[in-house]
N, C-alpha and C positions, 0 to 999 in steps of 0.2 A: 330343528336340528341346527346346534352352534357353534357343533366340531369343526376348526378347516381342517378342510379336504384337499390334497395335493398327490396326484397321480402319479405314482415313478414306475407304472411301467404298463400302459396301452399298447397296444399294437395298431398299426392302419393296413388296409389291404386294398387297394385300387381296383375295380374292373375293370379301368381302361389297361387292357392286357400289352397292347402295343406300346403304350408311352411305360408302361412300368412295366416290364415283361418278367415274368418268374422265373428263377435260376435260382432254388435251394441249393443253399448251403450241403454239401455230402450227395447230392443229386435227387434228395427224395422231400419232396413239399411234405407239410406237415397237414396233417387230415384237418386241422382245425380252419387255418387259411383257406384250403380248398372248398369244404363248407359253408366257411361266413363269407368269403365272395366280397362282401365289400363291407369294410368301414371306413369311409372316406374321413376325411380333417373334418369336412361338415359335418358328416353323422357322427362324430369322437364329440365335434364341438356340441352338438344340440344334447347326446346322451351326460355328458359333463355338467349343463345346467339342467337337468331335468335329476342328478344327483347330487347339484351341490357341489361338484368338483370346482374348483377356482382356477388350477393350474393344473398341468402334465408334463412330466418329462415323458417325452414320446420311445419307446425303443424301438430300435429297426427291429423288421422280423427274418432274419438270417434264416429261417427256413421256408422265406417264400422269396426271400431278392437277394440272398447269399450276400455279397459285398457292396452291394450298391445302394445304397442311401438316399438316391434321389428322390424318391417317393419322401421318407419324413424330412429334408432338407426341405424340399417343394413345400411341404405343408407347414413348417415353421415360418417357415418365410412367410405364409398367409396368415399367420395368427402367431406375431410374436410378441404380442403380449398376454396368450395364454399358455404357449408351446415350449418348449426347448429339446431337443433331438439328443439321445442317447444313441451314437451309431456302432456299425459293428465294422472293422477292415481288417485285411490280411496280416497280421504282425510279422509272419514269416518273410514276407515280401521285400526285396531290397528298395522297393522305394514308401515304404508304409508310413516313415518318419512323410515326408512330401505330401502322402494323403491325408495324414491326420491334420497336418496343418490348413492345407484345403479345406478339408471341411468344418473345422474351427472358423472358418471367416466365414461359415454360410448357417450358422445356427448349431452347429454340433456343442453340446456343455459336457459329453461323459462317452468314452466310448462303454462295448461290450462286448466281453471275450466269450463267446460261444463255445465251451468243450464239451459239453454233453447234451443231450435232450431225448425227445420220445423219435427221430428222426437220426437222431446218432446215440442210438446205447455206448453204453461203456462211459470212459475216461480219458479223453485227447492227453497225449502223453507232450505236447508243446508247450503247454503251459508254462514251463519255467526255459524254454528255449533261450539261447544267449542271442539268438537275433530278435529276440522280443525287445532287446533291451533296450535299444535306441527309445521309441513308445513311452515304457515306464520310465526314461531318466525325463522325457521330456512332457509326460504327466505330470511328475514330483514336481519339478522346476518352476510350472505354471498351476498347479492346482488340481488337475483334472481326476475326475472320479476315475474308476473305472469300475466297473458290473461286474462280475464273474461268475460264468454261469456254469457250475463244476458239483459233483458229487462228492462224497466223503474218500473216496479214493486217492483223489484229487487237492485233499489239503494240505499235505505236505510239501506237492508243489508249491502252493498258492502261500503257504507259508515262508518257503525258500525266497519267493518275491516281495515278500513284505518286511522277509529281515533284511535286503539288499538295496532294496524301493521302502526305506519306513514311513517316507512322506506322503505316499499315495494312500488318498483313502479307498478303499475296495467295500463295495455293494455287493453282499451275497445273494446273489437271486434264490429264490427259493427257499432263505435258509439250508442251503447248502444240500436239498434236494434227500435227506438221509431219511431212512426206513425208520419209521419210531415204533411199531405196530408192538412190537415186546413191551412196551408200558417204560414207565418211569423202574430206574433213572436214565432212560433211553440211550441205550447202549453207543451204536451207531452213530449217534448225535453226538457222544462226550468230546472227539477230537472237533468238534467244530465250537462245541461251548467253550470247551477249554483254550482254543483260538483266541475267541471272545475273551476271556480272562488277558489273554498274552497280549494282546495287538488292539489298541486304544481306536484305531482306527478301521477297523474291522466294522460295518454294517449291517443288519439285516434286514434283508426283503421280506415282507409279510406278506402273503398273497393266498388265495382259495386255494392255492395246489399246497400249502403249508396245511392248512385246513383239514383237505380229503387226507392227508395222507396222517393227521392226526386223529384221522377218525378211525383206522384201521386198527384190527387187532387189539389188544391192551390196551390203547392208548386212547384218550380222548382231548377235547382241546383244551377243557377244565385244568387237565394234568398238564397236557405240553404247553402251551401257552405263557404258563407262568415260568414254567423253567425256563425257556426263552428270555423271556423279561426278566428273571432272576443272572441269568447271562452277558446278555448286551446291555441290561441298561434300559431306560425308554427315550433314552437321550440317542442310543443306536439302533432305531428300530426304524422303518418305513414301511409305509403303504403301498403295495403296487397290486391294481388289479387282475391284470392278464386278461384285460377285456379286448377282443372277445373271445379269446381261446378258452376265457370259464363262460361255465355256464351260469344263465340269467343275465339281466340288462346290467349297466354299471351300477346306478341305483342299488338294487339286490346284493351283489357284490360288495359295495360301499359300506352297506349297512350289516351285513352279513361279517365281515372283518372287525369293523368297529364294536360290533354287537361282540367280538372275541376277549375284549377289552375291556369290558363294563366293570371288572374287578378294579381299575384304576381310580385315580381321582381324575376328573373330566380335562384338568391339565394335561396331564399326562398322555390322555388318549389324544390330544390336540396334538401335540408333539406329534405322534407316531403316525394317527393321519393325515398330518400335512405339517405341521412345523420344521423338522426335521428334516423334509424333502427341499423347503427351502433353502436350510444351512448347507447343504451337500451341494445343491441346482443353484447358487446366488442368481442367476438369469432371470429365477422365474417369481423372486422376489422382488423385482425392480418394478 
């Protein structure tokens, strides 16, 4: 295996319950955290070289420590030359501009907007809040990613910010999390391809939950896949596991994404599992 590999989106879960104590985001942990109990920086670090991984941008897991970061800060800081910290903080917050900065001096490369998940159905209607805005003028200005983790609902916000913020680049978690299960030309998805057409800096998250959910109904990954890549690009595409909230070890995972891929030329797939994560994370190319 000669692909690089470059992680943009693991999760860690601490047992030591006292020093990192759980306070989900919306008040309800997410069953998968609860479950996996612990993936410590160690256990991230050891399943990483047992797949081949080289690097990870790490993401907080806002539905097991809501706004606090301590936990991937702490483990960046152990391992920063394989690590870098995608955090999650309050934008609403009148002092959010002061935290972001904070944690930029302690490992943070990318924050991440939490609007939806299996933990918060629906569509956080803040997304395009005008107190967000301090955040994105001072993302644009220094470079910073930002994630965004939103449904199809939700892109017209996400669009309102990217015509005001054009300089931010935004990471779509999940590809954008949309129903494909009616088959090609996947309906559901068009306002988020069509995104991709408008906005150069528009990214996408490749992950096993892109996977499951292209296995549903009409659709398969054969079909979805390529329209993706027909879409962003492979120049806008990245890798992120969701380990361990998917199932199987990262390894499994790793190859299982990559294996989505095969229709590429072997460049191309290098890109998407790890090139890519480079250009967006510079941290974790150094």
């Amino acid at each position: 295996m000669s692909t690089l590999r470059v992680d943009t989106h693991p999760h860690l879960i601490s047992p030591d319950i006292r020093r990192y104590p759980p306070a989900p985001l919306g008040g309800k942990r997410s069953e998968w955290s609860a479950d996996a109990h612990s993936n410590t920086v160690e256990e991230l670090i050891t399943a990483m070289d047992a797949a081949g991984v080289a690097k990870a941008a790490v993401v907080h897991s806002s539905t097991t420590y809501g706004h606090d970061n301590s936990l991937v800060l702490d483990s960046v800081a152990a391992w920063p030359d394989r690590l870098t910290a995608v955090c999650s903080i309050d934008l609403l917050a009148p002092h959010a501009l002061d935290v972001l900065k904070d944690i930029l001096n302690r490992g943070c490369s990318g924050i991440r907007l939490f609007t939806t998940g299996t933990t918060m159905p629906g569509q956080a209607s803040w997304l395009n809040d005008p107190r967000t805005y301090p955040v994105w003028e001072h993302a644009q200005a220094i470079g910073l990613p930002i994630c965004v983790q939103a449904n199809p609902a939700g892109m017209a916000m996400l669009g309102e910010m990217m015509d005001r913020f054009p300089g931010v680049t935004i990471v779509l978690d999940h590809v954008g999390r949309a129903d494909v299960s009616d088959g090609p030309p996947f309906a559901e998805a068009t306002p988020i391809f069509d995104m991709a057409g408008k906005y150069p800096n528009l990214i996408a998250k490749f992950s096993p939950a892109v996977l499951e959910r292209a296995r549903k109904g009409k659709s398969t990954p054969e079909t979805f896949v390529p329209r993706m890549v027909e879409a962003f690009g492979t120049d806008r595409i990245v890798w992120g596991s969701n380990f361990p909230a998917s199932h199987g070890t990262l390894a499994e995972i790793a190859d299982e994404c990559e294996a989505a891929f095969a229709f590429l030329p072997s460049r191309d797939v290098s890109r998407i599992m790890g090139g890519n994560a480079l250009r967006i994370y510079p941290n974790l190319a150094i």
